[in-house]
PLY file of the C-alpha trace (Angstrom):
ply
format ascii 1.0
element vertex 268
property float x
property float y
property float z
element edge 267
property int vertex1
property int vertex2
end_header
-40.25 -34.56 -3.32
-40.52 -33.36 -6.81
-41.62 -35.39 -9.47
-38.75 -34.69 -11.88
-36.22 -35.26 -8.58
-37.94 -38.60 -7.56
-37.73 -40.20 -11.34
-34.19 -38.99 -11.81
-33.05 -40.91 -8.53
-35.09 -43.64 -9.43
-33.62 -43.58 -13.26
-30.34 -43.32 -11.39
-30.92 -46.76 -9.20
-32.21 -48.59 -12.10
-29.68 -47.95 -14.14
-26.95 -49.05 -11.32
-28.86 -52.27 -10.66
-28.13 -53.08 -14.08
-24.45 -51.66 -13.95
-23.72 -53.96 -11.20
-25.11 -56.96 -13.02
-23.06 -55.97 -16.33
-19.89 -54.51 -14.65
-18.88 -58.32 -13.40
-15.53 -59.50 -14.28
-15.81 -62.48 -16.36
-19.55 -61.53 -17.43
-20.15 -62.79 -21.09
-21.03 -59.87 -23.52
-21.85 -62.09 -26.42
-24.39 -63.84 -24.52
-27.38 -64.09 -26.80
-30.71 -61.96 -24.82
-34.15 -62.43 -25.76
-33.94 -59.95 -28.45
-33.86 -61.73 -31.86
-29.88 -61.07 -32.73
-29.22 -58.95 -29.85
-26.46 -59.84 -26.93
-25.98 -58.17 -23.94
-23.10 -55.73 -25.65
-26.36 -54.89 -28.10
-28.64 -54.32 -24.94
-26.19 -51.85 -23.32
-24.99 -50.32 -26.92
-28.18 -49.21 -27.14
-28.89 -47.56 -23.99
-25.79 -45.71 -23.94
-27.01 -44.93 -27.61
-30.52 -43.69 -26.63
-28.84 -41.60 -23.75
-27.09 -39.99 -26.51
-30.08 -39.35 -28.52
-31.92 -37.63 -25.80
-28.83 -35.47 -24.60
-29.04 -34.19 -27.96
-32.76 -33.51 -27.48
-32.36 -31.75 -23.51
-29.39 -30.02 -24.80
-29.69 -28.73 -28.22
-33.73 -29.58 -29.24
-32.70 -27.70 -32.30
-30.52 -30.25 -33.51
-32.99 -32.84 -32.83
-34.78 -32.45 -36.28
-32.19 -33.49 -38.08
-32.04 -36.57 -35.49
-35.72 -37.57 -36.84
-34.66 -37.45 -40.67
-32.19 -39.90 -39.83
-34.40 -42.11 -37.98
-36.92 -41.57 -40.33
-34.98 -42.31 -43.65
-33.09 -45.25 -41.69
-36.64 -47.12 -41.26
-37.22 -50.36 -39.71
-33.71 -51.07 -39.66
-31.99 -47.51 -37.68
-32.41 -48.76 -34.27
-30.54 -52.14 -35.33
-27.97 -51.08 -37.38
-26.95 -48.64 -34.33
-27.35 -51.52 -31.90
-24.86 -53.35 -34.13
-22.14 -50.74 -34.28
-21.87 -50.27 -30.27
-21.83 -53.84 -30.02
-18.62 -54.17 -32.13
-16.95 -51.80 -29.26
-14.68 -53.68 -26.60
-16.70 -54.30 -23.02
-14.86 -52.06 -21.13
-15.20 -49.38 -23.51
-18.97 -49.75 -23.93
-19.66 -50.36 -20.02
-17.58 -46.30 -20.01
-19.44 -44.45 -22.64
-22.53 -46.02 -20.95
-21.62 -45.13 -17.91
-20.31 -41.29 -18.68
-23.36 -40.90 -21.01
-26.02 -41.49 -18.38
-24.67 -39.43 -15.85
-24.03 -36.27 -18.51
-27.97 -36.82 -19.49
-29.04 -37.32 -15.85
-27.00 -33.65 -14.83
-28.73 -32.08 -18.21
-31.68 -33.13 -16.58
-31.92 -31.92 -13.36
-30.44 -28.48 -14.54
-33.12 -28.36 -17.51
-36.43 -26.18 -16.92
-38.57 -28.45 -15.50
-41.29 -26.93 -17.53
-39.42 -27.56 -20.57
-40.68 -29.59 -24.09
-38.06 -31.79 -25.54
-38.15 -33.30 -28.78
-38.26 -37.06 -29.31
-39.10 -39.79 -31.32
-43.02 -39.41 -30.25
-44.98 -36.44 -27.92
-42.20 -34.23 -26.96
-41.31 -34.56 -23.21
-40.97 -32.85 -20.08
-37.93 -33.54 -17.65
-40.28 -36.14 -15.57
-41.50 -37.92 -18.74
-37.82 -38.34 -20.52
-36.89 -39.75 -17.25
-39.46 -41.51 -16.88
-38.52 -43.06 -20.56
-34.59 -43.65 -19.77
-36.06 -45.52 -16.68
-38.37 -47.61 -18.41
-35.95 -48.90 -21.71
-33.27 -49.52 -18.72
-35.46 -51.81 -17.03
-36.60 -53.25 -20.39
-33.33 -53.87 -21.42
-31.82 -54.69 -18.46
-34.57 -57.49 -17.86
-33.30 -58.79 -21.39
-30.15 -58.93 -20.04
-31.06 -60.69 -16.85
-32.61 -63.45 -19.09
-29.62 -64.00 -20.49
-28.00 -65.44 -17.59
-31.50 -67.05 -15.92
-32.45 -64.14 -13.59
-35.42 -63.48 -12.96
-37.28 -59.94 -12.55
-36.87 -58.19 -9.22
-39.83 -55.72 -8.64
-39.31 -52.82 -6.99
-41.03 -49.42 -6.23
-39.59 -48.32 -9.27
-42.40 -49.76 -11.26
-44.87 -47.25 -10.30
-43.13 -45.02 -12.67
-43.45 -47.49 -15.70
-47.02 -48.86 -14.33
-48.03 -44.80 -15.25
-46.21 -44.50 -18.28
-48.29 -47.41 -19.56
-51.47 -45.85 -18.47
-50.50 -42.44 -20.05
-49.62 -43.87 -23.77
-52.60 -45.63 -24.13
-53.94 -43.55 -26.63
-51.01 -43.28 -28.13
-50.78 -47.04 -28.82
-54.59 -46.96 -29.96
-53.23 -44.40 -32.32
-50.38 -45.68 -33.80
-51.92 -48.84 -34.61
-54.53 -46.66 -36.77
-57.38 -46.82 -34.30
-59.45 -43.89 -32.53
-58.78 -44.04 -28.49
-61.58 -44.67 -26.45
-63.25 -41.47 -25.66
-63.15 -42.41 -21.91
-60.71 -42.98 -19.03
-60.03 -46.56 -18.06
-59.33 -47.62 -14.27
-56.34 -49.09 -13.85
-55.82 -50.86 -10.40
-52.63 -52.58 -9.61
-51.10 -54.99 -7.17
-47.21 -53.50 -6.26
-44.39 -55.59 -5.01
-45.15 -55.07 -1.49
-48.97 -55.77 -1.86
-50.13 -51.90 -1.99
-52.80 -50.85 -4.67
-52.11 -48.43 -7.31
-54.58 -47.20 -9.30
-55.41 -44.76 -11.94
-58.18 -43.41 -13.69
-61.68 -42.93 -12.00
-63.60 -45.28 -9.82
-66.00 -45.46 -11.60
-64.75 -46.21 -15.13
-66.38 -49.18 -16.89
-63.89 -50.49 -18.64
-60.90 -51.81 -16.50
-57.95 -53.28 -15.95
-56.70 -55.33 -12.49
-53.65 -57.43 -11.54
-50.21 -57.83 -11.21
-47.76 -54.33 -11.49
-44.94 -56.39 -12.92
-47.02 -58.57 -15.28
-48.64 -55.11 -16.35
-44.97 -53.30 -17.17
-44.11 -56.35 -18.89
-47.15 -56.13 -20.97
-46.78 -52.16 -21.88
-43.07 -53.04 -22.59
-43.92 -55.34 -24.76
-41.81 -58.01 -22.82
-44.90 -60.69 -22.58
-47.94 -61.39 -24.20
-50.76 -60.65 -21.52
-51.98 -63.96 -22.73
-48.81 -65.03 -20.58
-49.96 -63.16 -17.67
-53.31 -63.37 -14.68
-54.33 -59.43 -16.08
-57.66 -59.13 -15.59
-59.75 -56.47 -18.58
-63.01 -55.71 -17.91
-64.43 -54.29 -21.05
-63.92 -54.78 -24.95
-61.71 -51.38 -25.52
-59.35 -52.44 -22.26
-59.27 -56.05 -23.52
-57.95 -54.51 -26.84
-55.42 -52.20 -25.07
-53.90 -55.08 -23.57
-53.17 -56.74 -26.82
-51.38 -53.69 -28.24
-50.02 -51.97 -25.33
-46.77 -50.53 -25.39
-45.26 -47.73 -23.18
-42.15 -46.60 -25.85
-42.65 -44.28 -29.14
-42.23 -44.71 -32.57
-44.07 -47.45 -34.94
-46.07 -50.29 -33.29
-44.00 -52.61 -31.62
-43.95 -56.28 -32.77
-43.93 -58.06 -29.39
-41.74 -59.67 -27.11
-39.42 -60.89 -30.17
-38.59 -57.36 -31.40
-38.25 -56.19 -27.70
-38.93 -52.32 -29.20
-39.39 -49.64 -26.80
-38.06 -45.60 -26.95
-37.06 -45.16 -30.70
-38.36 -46.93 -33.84
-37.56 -50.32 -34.12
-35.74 -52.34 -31.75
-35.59 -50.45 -28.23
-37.15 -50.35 -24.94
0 1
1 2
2 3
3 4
4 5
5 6
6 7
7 8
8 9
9 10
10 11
11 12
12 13
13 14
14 15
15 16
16 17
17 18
18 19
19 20
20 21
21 22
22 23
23 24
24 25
25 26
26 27
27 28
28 29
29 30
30 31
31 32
32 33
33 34
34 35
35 36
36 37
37 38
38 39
39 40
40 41
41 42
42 43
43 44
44 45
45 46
46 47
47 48
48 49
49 50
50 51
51 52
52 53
53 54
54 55
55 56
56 57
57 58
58 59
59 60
60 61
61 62
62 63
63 64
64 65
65 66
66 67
67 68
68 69
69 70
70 71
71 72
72 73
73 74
74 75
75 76
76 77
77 78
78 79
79 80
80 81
81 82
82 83
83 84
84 85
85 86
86 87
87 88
88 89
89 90
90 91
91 92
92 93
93 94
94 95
95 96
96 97
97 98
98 99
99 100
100 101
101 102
102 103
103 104
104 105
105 106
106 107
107 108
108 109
109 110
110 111
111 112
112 113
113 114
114 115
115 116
116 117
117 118
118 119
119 120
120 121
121 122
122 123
123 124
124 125
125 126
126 127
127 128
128 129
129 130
130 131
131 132
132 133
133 134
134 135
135 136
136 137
137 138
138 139
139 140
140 141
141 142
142 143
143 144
144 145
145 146
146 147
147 148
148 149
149 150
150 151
151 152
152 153
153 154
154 155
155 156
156 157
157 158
158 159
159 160
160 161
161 162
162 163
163 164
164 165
165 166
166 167
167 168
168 169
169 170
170 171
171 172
172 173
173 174
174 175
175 176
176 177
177 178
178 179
179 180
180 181
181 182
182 183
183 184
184 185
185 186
186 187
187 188
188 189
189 190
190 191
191 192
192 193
193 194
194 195
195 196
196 197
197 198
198 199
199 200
200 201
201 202
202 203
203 204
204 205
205 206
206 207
207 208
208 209
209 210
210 211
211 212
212 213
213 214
214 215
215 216
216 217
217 218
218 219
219 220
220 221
221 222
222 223
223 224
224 225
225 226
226 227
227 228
228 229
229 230
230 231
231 232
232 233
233 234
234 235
235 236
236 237
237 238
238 239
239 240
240 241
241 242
242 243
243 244
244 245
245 246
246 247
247 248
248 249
249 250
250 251
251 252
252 253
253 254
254 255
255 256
256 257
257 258
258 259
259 260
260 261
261 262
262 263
263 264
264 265
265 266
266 267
């Protein structure tokens, strides 16, 4: 199957597992998440937000400059103040405009060129990688949201997306924390939810990471501290990668508190 085609179903489960979760009768919206000020109407805001965002980008990259002043002149404060104003939207409403805003982005996608740049808040993306990015904030956010109510994570094959995403930003997190990448690859070797290996990067890499694939895409989504987690780093440049990890664009993300992840600020 094609790359772009296997993300965008993926993208497409992930974001029902969390629909089914949020679309409950009787769920509580103002349920406080992890996210410092953020409930689960601020959680979902946002993705149906983002999904905006990068229609605007797959649709009409022309427009999207004037997307990045915005963000730019907003600072620390754009993703939040965004956040905010969805939030003050009924449920129903929100759970709609999340709904019909996924599904316009998803059918932009798969009828987009698959060799195609689109703008974004960071590198500009193919069709695979912005899917890959709607799938990785959903499961961010939507493991916020499953917090709020005492749920715990529920691995899936899914991760193998987000698992590479992490690998392929790592300079970019070097970077944006002012430091020069490491000239060469790291291996990255990974335990999945049904005991299989993935790995990246050559065999014979010296520095290295090992471990768990969820504890990994909760590291690179900045959802625990890899202190928190059994992640194994061989080597002083992937011990430092660990510590500063993060699989989302814009500035360096503050940790697990500020839960930030595809735009500047507070995302996923």
């Amino acid at each position: 199957m094609d790359a772009a085609v296997q993300v965008l179903a993926d993208l497409h489960a992930e974001s029902q597992a969390l629909d089914d979760l949020v679309g409950r009768d009787g769920l509580d919206w103002a349920a406080p998440t992890p996210a410092a000020g953020w409930t689960v109407a601020h959680q979902i805001g946002h993705l149906a937000w983002t999904d905006g965002k990068a229609l605007v980008s797959v649709r009409a990259p022309q427009e999207f400059g004037e997307e990045l002043r915005h963000a730019l002149a907003g600072g620390a404060d754009y993703v939040d103040a965004a956040a905010c104003e969805q939030a003050r939207k009924p449920a129903a409403q929100l759970l709609a405009e999340w709904r019909t805003g996924r599904a316009a982005l998803a059918d932009a996608l798969a009828k987009a060129e698959p060799r195609a740049k689109f703008p974004w808040y960071g590198p500009p993306m193919s069709v695979a990688s912005m899917a890959t990015a709607r799938l990785m904030e959903t499961w961010a956010h939507g493991l916020d949201v499953r917090e709020a109510f005492g749920l715990a994570p529920e691995p899936s094959e899914r991760l193998r997306h987000i698992a590479r995403l992490g690998v392929r930003t790592r300079d970019f997190a070097f970077g944006v924390h002012g430091l020069t990448p490491p000239a060469a690859e790291f291996r990255v070797e990974l335990r999945g939810p049904a005991g299989e290996l993935w790995a990246f990067g050559p065999e014979d890499a010296e520095q290295r990471v090992s471990g768990d694939a969820l504890e990994f895409c909760l590291v690179v989504t900045q959802r625990r501290d890899r202190g928190d987690t059994s992640l194994l780093a061989v080597g002083p440049d992937a011990d430092a990668w660990l510590r500063i990890a993060q699989a989302f664009a814009g500035p360096p993300g503050r940790g697990r508190g500020d839960d930030a992840t595809t735009t500047p600020g507070k995302t996923a």
